[in-house]
N, C-alpha and C positions, 0 to 999 in steps of 0.2 A: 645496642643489641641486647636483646633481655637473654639473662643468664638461668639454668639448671643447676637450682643448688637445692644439696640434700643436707637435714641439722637433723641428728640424733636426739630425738624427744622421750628416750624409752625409761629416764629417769623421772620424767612427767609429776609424779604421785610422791616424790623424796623428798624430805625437809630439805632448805637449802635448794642443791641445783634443781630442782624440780621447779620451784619457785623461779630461779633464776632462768628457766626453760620456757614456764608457761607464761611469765612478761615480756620475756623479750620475742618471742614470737607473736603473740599477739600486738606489740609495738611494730613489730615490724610490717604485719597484718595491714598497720594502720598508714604507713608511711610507702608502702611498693608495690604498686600495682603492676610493676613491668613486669621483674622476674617470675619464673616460677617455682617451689618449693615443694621436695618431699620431707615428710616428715615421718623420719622412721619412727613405729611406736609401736608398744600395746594395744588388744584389743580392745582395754578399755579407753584407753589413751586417743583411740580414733576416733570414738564418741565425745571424748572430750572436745577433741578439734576438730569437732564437725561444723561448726557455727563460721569457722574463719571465709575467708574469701576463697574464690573457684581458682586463684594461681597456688593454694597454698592445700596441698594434696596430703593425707593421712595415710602411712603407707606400715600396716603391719609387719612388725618384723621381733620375732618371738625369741631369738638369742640373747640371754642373760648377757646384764652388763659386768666386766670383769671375769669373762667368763673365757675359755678356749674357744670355744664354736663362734662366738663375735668375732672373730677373726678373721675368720674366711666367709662366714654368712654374709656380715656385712659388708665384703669385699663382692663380692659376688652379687650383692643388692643392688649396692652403687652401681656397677656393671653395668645391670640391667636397666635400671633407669637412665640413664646416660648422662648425670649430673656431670656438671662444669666444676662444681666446687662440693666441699664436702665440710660440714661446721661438725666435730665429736664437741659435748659440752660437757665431756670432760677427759680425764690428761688419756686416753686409750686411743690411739687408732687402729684401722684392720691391715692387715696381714699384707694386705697388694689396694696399692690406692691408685684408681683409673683417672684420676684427676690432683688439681692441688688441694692442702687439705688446708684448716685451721680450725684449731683446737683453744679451748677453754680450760686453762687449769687456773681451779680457785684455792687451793693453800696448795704446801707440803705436808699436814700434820701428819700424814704415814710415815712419813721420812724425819721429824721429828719428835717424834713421839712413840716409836715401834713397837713400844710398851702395851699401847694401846688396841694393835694389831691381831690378831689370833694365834698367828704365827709365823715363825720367824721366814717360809713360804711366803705369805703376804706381802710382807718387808720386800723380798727381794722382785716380786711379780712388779709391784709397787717400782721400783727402780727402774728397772729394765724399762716398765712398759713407758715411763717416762722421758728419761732419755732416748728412746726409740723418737716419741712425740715430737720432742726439744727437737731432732734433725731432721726429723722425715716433712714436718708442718710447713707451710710455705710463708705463715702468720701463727706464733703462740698472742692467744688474748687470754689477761690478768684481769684481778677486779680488783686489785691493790698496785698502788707500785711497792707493798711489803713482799706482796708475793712475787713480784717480778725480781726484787732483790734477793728474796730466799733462790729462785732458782737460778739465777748469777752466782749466787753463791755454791751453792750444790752441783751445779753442773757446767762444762764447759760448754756454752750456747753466746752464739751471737745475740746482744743486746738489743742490737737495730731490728729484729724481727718479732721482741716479745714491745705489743704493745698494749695501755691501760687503759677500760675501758670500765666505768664505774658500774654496778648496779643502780638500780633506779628503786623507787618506795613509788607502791600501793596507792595512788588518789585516797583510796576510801580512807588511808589511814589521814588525808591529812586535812580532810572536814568533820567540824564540830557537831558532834552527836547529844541531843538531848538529853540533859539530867535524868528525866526520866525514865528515856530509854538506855542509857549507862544502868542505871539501878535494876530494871527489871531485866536485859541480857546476863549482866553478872549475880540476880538471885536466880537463878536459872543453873549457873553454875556450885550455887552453894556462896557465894562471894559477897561479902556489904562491904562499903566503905565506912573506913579507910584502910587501908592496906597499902605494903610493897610486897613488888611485881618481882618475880623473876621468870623469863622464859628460856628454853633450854630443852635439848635431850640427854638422856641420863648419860651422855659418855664420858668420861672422866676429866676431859678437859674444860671442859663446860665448869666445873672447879664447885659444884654445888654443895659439896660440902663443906668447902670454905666458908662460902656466901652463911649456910647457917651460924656456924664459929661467929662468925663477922658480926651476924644479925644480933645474936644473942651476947657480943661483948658491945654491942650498942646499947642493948637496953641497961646495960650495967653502968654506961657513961650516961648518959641522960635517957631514963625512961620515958617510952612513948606507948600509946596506945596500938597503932597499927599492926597486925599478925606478916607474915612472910606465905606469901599465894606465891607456889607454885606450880608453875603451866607446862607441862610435857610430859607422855609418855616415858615413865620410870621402868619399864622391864626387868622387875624383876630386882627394883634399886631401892623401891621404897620401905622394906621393913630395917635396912639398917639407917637410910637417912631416918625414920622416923626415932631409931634406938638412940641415933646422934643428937636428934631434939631433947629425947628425954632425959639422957646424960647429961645436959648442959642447962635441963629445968626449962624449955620453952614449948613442950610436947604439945601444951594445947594453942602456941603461938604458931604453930608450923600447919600449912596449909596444902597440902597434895593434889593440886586439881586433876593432874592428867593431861591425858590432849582434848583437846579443844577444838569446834570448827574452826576455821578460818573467818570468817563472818563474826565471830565474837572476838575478835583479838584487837578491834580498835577501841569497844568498849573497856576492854579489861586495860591496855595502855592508858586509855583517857578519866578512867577514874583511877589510877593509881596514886597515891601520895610520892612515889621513888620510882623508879626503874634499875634495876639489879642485874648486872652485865660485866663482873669482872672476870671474863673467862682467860683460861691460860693460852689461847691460840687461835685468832679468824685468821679467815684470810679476805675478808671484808667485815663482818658484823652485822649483818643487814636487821636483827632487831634492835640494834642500838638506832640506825638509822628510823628506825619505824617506830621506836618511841618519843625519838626525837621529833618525827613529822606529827603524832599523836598530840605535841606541845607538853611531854613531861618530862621533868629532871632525869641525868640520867648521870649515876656513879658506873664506873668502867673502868677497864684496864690501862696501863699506861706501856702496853707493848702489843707486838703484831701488828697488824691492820686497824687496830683498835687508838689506838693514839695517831695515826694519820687520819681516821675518820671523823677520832673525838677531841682532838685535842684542844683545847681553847671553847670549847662546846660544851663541855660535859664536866663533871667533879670524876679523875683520872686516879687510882690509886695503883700501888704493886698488889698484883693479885693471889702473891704467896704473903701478903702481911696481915694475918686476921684481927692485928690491932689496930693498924691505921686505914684500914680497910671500916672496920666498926665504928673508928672515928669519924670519918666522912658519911657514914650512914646518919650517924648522929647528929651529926653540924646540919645535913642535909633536912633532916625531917621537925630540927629547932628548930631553924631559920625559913620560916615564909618565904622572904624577901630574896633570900638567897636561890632557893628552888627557883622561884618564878623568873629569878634572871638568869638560870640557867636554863629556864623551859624556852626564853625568850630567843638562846642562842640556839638552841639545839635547834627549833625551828627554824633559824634564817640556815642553818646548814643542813639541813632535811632539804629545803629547797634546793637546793645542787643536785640534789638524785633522784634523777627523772627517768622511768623507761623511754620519753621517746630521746633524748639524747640517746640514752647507749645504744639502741636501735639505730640510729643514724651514725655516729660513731663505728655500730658493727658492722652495718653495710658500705660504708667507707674503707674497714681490712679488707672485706671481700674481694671489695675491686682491685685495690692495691695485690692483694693475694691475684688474683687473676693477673692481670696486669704484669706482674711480678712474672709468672710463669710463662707468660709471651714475650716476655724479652729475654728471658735464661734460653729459649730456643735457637738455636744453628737458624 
């Protein structure tokens, strides 16, 4: 019997879940022709997913996320549509759910980091709205079981209904691009080889000012040539990382690119000499996984989601140690031999994360979700 499900796509255009949105729908695109699918979203967002299949419907729906009026608008959408199931992909649902729900939550770092927050308002919306999710959902899906344990931890929730449900990597990232055209995408950007990679948005956990400290007591341990390319939108971050460079003498070693299409992010992974990822907090890491599919070394964290993705894969450091942190930069960018057998691993474990497994895996909670809610019935 083909099922009425509606998945919240109004994050579409966000670093992270956005990404996490716009593969696993289209995986899914690729894999169910039974069901059929509203896809709540923006106006631009509709144009995006115009291309999909005639079961998988774009349905504007203009309430901010994290907002008060998501609450009842979106309750009142679903309504109307008459959805069987309802996916939020992420930790929020609305207000009155006409169906059973499952939700996506990818970290805690609101809840761990509240520092981070605007204000201490946020912290608590952040809680609330969470634990609302944790009991109302009929299925929570994780994209770590780090994450599934932070909220076992955090909150009293049944185990048995958060299930893990990997992210998957980008094909594009994981065919080999021509030398030529690696050179000429990234002089496009300002970029020659060689260099280390880091990608990242400016928020504090992202630990990017670490990563400089780091970079710059490497070149103290064993000098090397390569500059630190920086790829992300800085708002508003880059005149004091730049002050940080220059205090530490590596001002013209520091590289600010900005953001970047999407389309150029395999070249910039696949001519990198390093890949630079010791953030203080995923709740997956999905460009560790995407440099790892690119076949490049990758130093990282040895906590959060970052050590169940990289561990045994990757050169792992603590990401509050700017000296053994700079050490493993160094060892990493001596040693050839060494990089290349970590690029070797990183690749056989990039192959484990595929969007159409998690697609298959997602539609799998659905039914169970469904399923689930026909038998709690009198």
């Amino acid at each position: 019997m083909p099922y009425a499900i509606g998945i919240d796509a109004r994050k579409l255009f966000d670093f992270g879940i956005g990404t996490y949105i716009k593969h696993l729908i289209e995986a899914l695109a690729a894999i169910d022709a039974e069901n059929r699918y509203f896809l709540l979203t923006t106006g631009e967002g509709r144009d995006a997913l115009s291309h999909l299949p005639e079961n998988f419907k774009p349905v504007v729906e203009r309430s901010q996320v994290y907002s008060l009026s998501e609450l009842l608008r979106v309750s009142q959408k679903l309504r109307r549509l008459g959805v069987d199931l309802y996916h939020s992909t992420h930790y929020v649902l609305p207000a009155f759910l006409p169906c059973p729900a499952v939700a996506t939550i990818h970290d805690i770092i609101h809840l761990l980091y509240p520092d981070f927050l605007p204000n201490r308002l946020a912290l608590l919306y952040a809680q609330r709205m969470m634990r609302s999710t944790l009991s109302r959902a009929e299925r929570i899906l994780t994209v770590s079981r780090n994450t599934k344990s932070d909220l076992m931890e955090f909150f009293e929730v049944d185990p048995t209904k958060i299930e893990v449900v990997y992210n998957g990597v980008d094909d594009r990232f994981r065919g080999r691009l021509d030398p030529a055209e690696i050179d000429q995408r990234l002089a496009r950007l300002g970029v020659s080889r060689p260099y280390l990679l880091f990608v990242g948005n400016p928020k504090p956990h992202k630990n990017l000012n670490t990563v400089i400290q780091a970079y710059a007591h490497a070149l103290s341990v064993a000098p090397f040539e390569e500059p630190l390319v920086c790829v992300g939108a800085r708002e508003g971050a880059e005149f004091k990382l730049r002050q940080r460079a220059e205090h530490l003498g590596i001002g013209d070693r520091l590289k600010l690119v900005g953001y970047v299409d999407d389309a150029d992010l395999p070249a910039l992974y696949q001519g990198a000499t390093l890949f630079l990822y010791p953030t203080l907090y995923e709740g997956f890491g999905l460009p560790v996984a995407e440099a790892m599919a690119s076949g490049t070394a990758v130093v990282t964290s040895n906590t959060s989601a970052l050590r169940e993705i990289a561990e045994g894969y990757a050169y792992l450091v603590d990401p509050h140690d700017v000296a053994r942190m700079g050490e493993a930069i160094a060892v990493c960018v001596s040693d050839p031999e060494r990089r290349a057998g970590l690029a070797e691993l990183g690749l056989r474990r990039a192959g484990e994360f595929r969007w159409q497994k998690a697609a298959e895996e997602t539609l799998a909670v659905y039914r169970r979700a469904l399923e689930g809610r026909k038998a709690s019935r009198p």
